[in-house]
N, C-alpha and C positions, 0 to 999 in steps of 0.2 A: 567604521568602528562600531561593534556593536557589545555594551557590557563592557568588560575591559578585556572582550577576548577583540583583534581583528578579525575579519572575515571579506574574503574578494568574491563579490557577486557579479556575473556578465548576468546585466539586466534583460530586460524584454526586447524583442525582435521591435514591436512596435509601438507608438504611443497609447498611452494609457485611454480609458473612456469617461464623459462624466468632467467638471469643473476641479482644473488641477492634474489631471492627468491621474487619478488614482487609483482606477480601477482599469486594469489589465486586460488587453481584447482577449478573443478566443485566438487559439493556436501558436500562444506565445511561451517562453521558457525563459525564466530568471532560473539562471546556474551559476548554486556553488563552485567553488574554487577544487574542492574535492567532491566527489560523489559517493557521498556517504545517504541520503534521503530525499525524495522527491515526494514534494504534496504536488497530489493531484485534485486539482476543482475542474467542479463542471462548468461550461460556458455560459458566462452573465449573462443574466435578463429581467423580465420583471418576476418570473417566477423562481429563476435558478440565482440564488444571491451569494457572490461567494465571499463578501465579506469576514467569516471566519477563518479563511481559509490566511489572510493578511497577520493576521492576529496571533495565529497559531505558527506562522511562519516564524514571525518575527519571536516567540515568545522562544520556541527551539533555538534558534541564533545564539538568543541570550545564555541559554544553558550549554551553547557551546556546541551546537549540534550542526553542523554542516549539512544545510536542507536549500532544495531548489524547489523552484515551482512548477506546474506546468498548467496552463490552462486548456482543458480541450476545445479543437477547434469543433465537435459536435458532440461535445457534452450534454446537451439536454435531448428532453424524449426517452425514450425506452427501446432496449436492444434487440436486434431479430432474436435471439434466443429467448424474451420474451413470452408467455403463453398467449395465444393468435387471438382467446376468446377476451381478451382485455388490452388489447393492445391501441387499438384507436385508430388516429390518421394525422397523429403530430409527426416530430420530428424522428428521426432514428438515431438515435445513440451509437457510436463507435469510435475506433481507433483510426488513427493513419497510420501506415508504415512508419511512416519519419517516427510519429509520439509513441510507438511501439519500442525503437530503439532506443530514444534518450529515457525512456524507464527503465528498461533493461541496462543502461551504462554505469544506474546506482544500485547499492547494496540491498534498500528497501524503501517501499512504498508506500506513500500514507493518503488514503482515498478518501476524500472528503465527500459524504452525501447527504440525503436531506432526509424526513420523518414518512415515508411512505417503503414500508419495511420489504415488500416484493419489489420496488424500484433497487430500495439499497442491493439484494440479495442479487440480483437479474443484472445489474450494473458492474457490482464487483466481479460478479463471475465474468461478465463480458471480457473484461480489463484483465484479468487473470486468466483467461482462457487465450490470450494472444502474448499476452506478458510474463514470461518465466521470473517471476520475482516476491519474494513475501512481501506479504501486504498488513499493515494496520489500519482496520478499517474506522473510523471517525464518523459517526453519525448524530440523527436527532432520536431516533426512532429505536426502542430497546430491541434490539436482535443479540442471537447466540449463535456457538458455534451449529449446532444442528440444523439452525434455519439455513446454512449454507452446505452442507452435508446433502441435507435432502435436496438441494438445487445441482446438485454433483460437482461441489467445489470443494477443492483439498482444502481441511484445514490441521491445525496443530494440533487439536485436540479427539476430535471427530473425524472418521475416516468412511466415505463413501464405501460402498463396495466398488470393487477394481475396473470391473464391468461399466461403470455407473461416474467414473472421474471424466471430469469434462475440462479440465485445469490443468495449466503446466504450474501457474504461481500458485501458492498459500497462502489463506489467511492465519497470520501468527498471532493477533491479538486484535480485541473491539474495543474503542472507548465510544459508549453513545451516551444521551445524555447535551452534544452542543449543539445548539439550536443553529441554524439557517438566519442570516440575518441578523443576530447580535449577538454582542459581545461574547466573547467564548469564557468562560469561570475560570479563576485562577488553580482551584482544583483538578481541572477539566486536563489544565494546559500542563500540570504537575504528574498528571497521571499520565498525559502522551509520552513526557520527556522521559519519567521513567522505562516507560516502557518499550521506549525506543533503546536509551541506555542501555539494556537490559539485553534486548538484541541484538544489536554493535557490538557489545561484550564478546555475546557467545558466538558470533562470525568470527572475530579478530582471535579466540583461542581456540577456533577450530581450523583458521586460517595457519597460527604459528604452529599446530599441531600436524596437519598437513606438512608442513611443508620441515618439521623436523622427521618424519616420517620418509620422506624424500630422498633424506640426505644419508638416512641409515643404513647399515647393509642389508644387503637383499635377504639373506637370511631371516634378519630379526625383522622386516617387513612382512615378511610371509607369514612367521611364526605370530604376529600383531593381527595380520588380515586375517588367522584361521581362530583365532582369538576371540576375535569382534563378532563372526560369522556364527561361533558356538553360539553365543550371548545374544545374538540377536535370534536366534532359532530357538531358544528358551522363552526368549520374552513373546515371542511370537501368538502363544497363545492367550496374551495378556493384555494386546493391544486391544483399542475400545476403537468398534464398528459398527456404524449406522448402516441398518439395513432396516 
């Protein structure tokens, strides 16, 4: 029971880390009941803390937002897409297959990282370049949509040139500003919810939209598709392009 809405969580594969069990190993997945949102943290340490990521979980639930966790099993380090001349001899950053697909089984993604703003950018894209799914990215460190444009990552706002897209998912929106390590602001957590909302929304009426489209005659399908196809050929010169 979480707020006075329910909610059925299948918790973590395995026991927690830490006195009490409350901090969650790497390569573990508490899943909602529905798959509506998946936070993604990096894997605990002494330098990767994912303690907000509990915080922000829990604070979505409240608002009713059907959200699962995932922790990566090598979430720390930095990704081979990376730049060579800053990369070190730490650990490597990536996906597994398996964590590739249970992010792809929900609607949208919320990527939690830390204050070092080429990690954030170089991270997300990694995770989005394997993962077809919009992302809201969560960070310490102010970044914008253009810093992930110039890394050749789709975003909602800013569009790589076509050449230059290195992404199947999207970034749809940033909240930076929550620190690594504490407490995440009531603000912070007000401003994710929204704008999670916000995007739920507009799947679920382009979902009923689709699928009233479906059911119409093929006629008036046509006549809609050559519709849309004008309209987007107009707007065409009016999209906003990072080059």
């Amino acid at each position: 029971m979480i707020g006075r809405t329910t909610q059925v969580v299948d918790c973590r594969e395995s026991m927690g880390l830490a006195k009490g069990g409350g901090l969650a190993q790497r390569g573990t997945l508490s899943e909602a009941s529905q798959p509506d949102v998946i936070a993604i943290a990096m894997s605990p340490g002494r330098r990767h803390i994912t303690k907000p990521v509990c915080e922000i979980t829990y604070g979505l639930r409240r608002e009713g937002i059907q959200t699962s966790v995932l922790v990566l099993e090598s979430g720390a380090g930095v990704p081979e897409s990376f730049p060579s001349a800053s990369r070190g001899f730490g650990p490597t950053f990536g996906l597994t297959p398996k964590e590739i697909e249970q992010i792809e089984r929900h609607k949208i993604a919320v990527i939690h990282l830390g204050n070092i703003r080429s990690h954030v950018v170089y991270k997300a894209k990694d995770v989005l370049a394997l993962a077809d799914v919009p992302a809201v990215i969560v960070c310490q460190s102010p970044v914008d949509f253009e810093d992930f444009a110039k890394a050749g990552v789709k975003t909602r706002l800013v569009t790589p040139p076509k050449n230059k897209v290195e992404t199947r998912g999207t970034v749809v929106d940033i909240v930076y500003g929550v620190t690594r390590g504490a407490t995440c602001q009531r603000e912070k957590l007000n401003r994710l919810a929204k704008v999670l909302n916000h995007h739920l929304a507009r799947m679920e009426r382009e979902e009923e939209r689709r699928q009233e489209e479906e059911e119409m005659p093929a006629a008036e399908r046509r006549a809609r598709a050559k519709k849309k196809a004008e309209e987007a050929t107009a707007e065409s010169g009016m999209s906003t392009s990072f080059i």
